[in-house]
C-alpha positions as CSV (number, residue, x, y, z in Angstrom):
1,X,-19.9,12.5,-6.4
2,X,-18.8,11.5,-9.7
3,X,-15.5,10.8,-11.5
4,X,-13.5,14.3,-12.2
5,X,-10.4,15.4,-14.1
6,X,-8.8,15.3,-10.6
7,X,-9.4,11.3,-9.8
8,X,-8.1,10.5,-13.8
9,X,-5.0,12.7,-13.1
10,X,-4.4,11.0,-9.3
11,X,-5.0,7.5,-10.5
12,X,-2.4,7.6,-13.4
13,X,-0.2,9.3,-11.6
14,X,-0.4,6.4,-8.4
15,X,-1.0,3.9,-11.4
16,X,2.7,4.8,-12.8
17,X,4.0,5.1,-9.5
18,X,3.0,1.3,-8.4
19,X,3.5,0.0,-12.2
20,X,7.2,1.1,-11.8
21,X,8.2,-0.3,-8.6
22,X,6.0,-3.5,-9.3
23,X,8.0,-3.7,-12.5
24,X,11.1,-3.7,-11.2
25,X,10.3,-6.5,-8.1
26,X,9.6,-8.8,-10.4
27,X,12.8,-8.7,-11.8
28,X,14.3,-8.9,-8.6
29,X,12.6,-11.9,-7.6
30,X,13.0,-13.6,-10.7
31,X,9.7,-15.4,-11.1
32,X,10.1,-16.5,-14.5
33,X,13.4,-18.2,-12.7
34,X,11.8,-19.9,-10.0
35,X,8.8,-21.2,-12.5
36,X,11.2,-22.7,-14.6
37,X,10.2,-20.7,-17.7
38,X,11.6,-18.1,-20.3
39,X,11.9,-14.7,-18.4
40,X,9.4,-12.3,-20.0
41,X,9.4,-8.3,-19.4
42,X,7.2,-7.2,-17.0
43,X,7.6,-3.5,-18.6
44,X,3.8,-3.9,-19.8
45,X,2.8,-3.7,-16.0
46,X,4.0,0.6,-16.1
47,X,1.1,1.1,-18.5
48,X,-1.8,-1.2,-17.5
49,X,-1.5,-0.2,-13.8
50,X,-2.7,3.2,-14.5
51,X,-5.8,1.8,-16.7
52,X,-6.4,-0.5,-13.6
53,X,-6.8,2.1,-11.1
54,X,-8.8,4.2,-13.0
55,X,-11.1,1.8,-13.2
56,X,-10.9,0.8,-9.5
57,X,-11.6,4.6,-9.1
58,X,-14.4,4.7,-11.2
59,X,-16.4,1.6,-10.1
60,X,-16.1,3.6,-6.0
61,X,-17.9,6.1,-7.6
62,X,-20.4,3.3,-9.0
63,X,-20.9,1.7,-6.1
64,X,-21.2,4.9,-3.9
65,X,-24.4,5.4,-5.7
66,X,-25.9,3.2,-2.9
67,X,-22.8,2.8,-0.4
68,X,-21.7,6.1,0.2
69,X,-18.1,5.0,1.8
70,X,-17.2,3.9,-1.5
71,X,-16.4,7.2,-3.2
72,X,-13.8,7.2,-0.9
73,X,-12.8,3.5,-0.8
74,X,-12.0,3.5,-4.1
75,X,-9.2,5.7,-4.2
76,X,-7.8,4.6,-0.9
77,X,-7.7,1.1,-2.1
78,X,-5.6,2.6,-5.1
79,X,-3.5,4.3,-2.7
80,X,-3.3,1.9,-0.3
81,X,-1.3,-0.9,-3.3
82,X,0.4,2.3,-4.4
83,X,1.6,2.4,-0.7
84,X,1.9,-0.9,-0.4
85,X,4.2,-1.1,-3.7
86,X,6.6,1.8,-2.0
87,X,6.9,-0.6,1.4
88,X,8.0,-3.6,-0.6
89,X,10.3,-1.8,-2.8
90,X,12.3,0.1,0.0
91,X,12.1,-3.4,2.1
92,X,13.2,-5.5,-0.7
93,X,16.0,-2.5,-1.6
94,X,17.4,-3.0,2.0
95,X,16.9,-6.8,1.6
96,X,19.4,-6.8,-2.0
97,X,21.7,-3.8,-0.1
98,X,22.0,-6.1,3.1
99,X,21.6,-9.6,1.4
100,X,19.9,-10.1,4.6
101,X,16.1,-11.5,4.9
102,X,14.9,-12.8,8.0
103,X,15.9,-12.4,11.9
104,X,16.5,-9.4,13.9
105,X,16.6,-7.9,10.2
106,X,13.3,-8.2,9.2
107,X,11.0,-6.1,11.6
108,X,14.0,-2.9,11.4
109,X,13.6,-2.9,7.1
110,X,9.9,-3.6,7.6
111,X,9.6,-0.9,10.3
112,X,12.0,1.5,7.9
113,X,9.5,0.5,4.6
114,X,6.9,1.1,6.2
115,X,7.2,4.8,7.6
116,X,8.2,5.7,4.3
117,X,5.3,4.7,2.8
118,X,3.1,5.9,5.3
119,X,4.6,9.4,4.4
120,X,3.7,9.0,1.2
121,X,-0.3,8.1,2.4
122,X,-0.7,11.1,4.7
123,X,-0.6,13.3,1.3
124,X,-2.5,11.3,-0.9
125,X,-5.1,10.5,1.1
126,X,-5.4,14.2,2.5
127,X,-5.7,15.7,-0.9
128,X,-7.1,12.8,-2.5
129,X,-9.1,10.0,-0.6
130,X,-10.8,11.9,2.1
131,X,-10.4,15.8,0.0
132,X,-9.1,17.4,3.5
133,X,-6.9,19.5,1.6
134,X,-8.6,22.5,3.1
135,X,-9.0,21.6,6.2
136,X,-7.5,23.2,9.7
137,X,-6.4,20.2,11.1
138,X,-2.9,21.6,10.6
139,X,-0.4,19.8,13.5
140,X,-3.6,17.5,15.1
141,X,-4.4,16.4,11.9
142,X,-0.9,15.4,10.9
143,X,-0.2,14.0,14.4
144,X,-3.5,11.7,14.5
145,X,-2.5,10.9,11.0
146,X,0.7,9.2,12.6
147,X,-0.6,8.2,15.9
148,X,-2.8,6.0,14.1
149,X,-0.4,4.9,12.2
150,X,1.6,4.2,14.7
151,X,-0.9,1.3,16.0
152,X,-1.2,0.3,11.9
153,X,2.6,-0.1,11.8
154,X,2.4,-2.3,15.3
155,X,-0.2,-4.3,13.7
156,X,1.5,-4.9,9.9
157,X,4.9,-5.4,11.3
158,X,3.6,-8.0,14.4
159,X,1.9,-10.0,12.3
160,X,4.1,-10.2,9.3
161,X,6.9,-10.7,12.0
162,X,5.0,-13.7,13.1
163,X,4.6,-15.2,9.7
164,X,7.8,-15.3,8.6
165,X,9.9,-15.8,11.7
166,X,6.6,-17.9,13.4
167,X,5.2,-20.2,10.6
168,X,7.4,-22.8,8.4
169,X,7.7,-21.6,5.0
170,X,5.1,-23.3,2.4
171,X,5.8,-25.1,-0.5
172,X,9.9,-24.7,0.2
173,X,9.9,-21.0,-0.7
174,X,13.0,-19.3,0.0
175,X,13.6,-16.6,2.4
176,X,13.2,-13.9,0.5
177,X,9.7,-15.3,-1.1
178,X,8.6,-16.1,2.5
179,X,9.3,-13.1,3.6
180,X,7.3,-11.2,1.1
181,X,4.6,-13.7,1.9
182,X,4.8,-12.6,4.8
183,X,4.4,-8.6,4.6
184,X,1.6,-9.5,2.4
185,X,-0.5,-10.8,5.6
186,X,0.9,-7.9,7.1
187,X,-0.2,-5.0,5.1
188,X,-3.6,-6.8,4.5
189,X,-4.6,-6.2,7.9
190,X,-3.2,-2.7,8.1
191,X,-5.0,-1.9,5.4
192,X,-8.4,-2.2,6.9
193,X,-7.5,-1.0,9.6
194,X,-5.8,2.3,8.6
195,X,-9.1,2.9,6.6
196,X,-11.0,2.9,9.7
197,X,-8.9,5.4,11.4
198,X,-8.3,7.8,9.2
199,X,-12.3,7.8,8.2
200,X,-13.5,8.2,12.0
201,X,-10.4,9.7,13.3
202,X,-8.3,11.6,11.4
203,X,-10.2,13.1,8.6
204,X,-13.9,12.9,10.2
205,X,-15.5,15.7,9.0
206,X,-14.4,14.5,5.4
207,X,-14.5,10.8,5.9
208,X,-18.0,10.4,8.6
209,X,-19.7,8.0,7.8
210,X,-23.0,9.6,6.6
């Protein structure tokens, strides 16, 4: 497999995607604040994401020369941060909407973030990561697609749940920092795990393992 018009085309497009929400999270966390140093624009991040993924892409494709899970990896990871930038941007939009962080709220936004985002996977990955676009999975496919998500979500939101209502915050972060600290764990885990699924579950005769 090698690097088509198709991956470039993807990977800017998730690349601009991810640039923009990352973009504007920054400025609602106000690092430059908490570091005690001029605030810079972070508007540089909307063009350099895109050049980052592509190379993520690319280098799958490299490395599948001898790993053959790779050619897909590559574009899931860049999925799977484009994803990841869509969870933290709803959950931090309820978070500013609410002014609430932590408690009973924070495995309902998390739970909310995360569904959305996992919408946006099943289509990337289906046309993208694992090519299933022309496949007959129609309903089963969709509804493995979400039953293993289902267990994903269990797993991201338990154990981000546990960080941040479970473990004292380090170095006196606030509760809005923790709590993104905290989804970080979270989606770390998912992430390997959702790869997993979808390869041997969902997408099989695309994603096997051959």
């Amino acid at each position: 497999m090698k690097f088509s018009k198709k991956d470039l085309v993807y990977a800017v497009i998730t690349g601009l995607m991810t640039g923009l929400v990352v973009w504007r999270l920054l400025k609602f966390w106000n690092i430059a604040r908490i570091a005690n140093f001029e605030s810079p624009s972070y508007f540089w991040l909307v063009f350099f994401v895109p050049i980052l993924w592509i190379a993520g892409v690319w280098l799958g494709y490299f490395l599948g020369r001898w790993f053959a899970f790779f050619n897909q990896f590559g574009k899931y990871v860049a999925i799977g941060f484009t994803n990841a930038a869509i969870d933290f941007g709803v959950f931090n939009l309820l978070i500013a909407l609410t002014g609430k962080a932590l408690g009973l709220a924070f495995p309902v936004f998390k739970g909310i973030s995360f569904l959305v985002a996992v919408t946006n996977s099943f289509f990337w990955n289906k046309y993208w990561a694992f090519e299933a676009g022309e496949s007959h999975g129609g309903k089963s496919e969709a509804v493995k697609f979400f039953a293993v998500n289902l267990v994903t979500i269990a797993i991201n939101v338990g154990i981000a749940s546990f960080v941040a209502n479970g473990v004292d915050p380090f170095f006196n972060l606030s509760d809005k920092a923790w709590a993104n600290v905290a989804a970080v764990f979270g989606a770390a885990v998912a992430l390997m795990f959702s790869f997993i699924g979808f390869r041997l579950i969902v997408f099989k005769k695309n994603g096997s393992l051959s």
